[in-house]
C-alpha positions in Angstrom: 83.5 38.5 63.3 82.9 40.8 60.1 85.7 41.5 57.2 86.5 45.1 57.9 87.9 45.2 54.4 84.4 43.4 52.6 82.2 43.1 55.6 81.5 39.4 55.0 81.0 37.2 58.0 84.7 35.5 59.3 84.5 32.5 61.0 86.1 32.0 64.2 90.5 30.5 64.1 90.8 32.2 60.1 93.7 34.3 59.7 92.2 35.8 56.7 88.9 36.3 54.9 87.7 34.2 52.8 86.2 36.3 50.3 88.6 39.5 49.2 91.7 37.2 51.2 92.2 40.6 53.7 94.3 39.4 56.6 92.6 39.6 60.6 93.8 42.1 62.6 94.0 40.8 66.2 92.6 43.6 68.5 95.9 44.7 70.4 96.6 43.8 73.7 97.9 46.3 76.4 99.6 45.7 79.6 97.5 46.4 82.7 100.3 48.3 84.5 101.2 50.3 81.3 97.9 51.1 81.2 97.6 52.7 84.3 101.3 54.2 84.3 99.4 55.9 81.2 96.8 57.4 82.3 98.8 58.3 85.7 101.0 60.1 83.3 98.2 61.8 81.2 96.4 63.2 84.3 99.3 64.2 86.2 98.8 67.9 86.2 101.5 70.2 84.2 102.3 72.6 87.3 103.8 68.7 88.7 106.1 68.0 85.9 109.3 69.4 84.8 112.6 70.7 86.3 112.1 72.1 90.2 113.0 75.6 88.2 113.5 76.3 85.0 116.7 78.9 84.9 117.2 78.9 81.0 113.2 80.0 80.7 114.0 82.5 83.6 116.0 83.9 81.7 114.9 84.3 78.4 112.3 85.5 80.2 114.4 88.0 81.8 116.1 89.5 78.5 112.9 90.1 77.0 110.6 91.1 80.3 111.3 94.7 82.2 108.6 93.4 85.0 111.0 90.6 86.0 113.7 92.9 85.4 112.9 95.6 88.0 111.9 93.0 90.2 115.1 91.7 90.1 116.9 94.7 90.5 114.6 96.2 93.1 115.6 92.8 95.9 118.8 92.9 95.2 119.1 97.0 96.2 116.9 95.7 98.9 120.2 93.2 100.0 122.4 96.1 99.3 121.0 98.3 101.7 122.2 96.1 104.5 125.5 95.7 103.0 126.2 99.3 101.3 129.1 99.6 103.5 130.6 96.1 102.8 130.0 97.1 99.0 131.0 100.9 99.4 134.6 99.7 101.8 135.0 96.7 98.4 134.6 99.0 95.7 136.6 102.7 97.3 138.8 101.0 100.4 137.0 104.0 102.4 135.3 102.9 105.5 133.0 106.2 105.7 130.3 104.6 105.0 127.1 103.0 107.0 124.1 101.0 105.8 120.2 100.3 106.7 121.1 99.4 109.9 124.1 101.2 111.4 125.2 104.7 111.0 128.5 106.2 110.4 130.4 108.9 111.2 133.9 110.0 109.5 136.3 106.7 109.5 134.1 104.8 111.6 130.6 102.9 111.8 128.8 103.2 114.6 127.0 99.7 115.3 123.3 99.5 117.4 123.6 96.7 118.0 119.7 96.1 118.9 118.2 92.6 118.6 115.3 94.7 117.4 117.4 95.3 114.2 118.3 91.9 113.7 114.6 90.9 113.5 113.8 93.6 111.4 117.1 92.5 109.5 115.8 88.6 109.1 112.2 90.5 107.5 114.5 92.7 105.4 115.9 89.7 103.9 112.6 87.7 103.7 111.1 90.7 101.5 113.4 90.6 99.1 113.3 86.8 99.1 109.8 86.6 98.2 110.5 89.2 95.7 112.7 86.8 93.9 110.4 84.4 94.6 107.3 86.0 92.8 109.1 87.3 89.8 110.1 84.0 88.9 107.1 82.3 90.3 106.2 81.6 86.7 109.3 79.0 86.2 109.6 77.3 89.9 107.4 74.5 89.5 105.7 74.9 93.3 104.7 78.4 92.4 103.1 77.2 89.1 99.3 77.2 91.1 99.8 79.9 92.9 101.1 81.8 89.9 97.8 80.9 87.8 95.4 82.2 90.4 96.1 86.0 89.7 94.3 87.2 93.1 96.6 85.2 95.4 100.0 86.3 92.8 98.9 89.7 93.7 98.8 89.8 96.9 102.1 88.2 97.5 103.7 90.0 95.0 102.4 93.3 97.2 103.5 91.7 100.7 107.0 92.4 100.1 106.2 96.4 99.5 104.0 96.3 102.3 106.6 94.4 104.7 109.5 96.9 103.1 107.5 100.3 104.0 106.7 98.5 108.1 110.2 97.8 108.3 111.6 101.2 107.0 109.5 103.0 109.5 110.2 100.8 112.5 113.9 101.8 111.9 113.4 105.5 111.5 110.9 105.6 114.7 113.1 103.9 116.6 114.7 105.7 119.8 118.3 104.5 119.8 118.6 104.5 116.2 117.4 108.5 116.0 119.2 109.2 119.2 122.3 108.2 117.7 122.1 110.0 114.2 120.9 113.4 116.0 124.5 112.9 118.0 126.0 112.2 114.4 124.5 115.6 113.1 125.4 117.5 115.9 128.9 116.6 116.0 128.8 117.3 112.0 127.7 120.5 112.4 130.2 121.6 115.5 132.7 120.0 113.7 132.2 121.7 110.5 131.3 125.3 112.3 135.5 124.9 113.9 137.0 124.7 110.2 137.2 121.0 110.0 137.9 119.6 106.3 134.4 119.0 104.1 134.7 115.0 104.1 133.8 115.2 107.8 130.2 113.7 107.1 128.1 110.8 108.2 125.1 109.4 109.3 122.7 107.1 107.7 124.9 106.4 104.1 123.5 104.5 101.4 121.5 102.3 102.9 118.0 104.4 102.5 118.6 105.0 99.3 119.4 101.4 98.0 116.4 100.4 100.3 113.9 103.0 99.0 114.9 102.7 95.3 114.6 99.0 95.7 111.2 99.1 96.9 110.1 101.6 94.4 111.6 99.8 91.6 110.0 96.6 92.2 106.6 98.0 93.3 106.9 99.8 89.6 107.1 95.9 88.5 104.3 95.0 90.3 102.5 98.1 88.5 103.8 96.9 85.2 102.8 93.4 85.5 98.8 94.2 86.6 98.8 96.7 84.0 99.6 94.2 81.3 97.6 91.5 83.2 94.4 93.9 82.9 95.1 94.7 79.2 95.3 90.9 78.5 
């Protein structure tokens, strides 16, 4: 064994050198299994480690990012349109009112009731889901891969437009559901050509809007988010 300090030749048992008196360091000895819970640690990968989702960075992120805003705001006008009526009797006490999937007419809903609805209901719901879902994909820790391969992100982040427009179209095309709102109109109108008071209205209510504002809001995200990805 050499000196480090003078290089001179050590012999073996010293605890020091004999020639500048520099004290042996004894090479360290680590333990086997902290060793390995080491290295374990070191190549874990970082899209494994940290909370399940990080809501504090969500929303830091939120306050300073209009992409994850709009997304935001487009699902949850999504969820309103198959609630408007809930939210519209809540906020004015005035059940004239109808939503994405029922229609209305004066003081009264008129419910389809088609099992059709409820399926297209369950999709609604899923769409704005993964809505939620992609704009914070960035902080659930799951979504951390998926979020770093930009191809994939993009495509689901589009799935929930693409499901929103299907769905919307199914509804409109569908026979009891225009049946019923050309009987709304044409009790509107024979109601309205005898005299009867202006708030005699109905028909589809709020829910259209909320649902086509909340698509088009979060597909502006979407926009947003590969125009800034391109630029970067």
């Amino acid at each position: 064994m050499q000196c480090k300090n003078c290089g001179k030749e050590i012999k073996d048992g010293m605890d020091y050198c004999m020639e500048c008196g520099a004290p042996i360091e004894e090479p360290a000895v680590l333990d086997k299994e902290a060793i390995k819970a080491s290295q374990k640690k070191v190549s874990q990968p970082v899209e494994e480690q940290g909370p399940f989702f990080d809501l504090s960075g969500y929303v830091n992120k939120l306050k300073s990012s209009i992409t994850i805003l709009l997304a935001l705001i487009g699902a949850l006008l999504l969820y309103f349109s198959s609630f408007s009526s809930w939210l519209w009797n809540r906020l004015f006490d005035d059940k004239t009112s109808a939503n994405l999937f029922d229609l209305g007419i004066k003081s009264q809903e008129m419910y389809l009731g088609s099992s059709k609805f409820l399926i297209l209901g369950i999709l609604t719901f899923a769409a704005g889901l993964l809505m939620l879902i992609m704009s914070a994909s960035a902080f659930i820790r799951p979504m951390k891969k998926i979020h770093n391969n930009q191809l994939l992100t993009l495509i689901l982040k589009l799935l929930p437009i693409i499901i929103s427009i299907v769905v919307f179209i199914l509804i409109l095309k569908d026979n009891t559901y225009s049946t019923v709102y050309n009987n709304i109109k044409s009790q509107i109108e024979l109601a309205k050509s005898l005299g009867a008071s202006s708030n005699f209205d109905g028909g589809r209510g709020l829910g259209p809007i909320f649902y086509i504002a909340g698509t088009c809001i979060y597909a502006v995200s979407v926009l947003i988010d590969m125009k800034e990805n391109k630029a970067s």
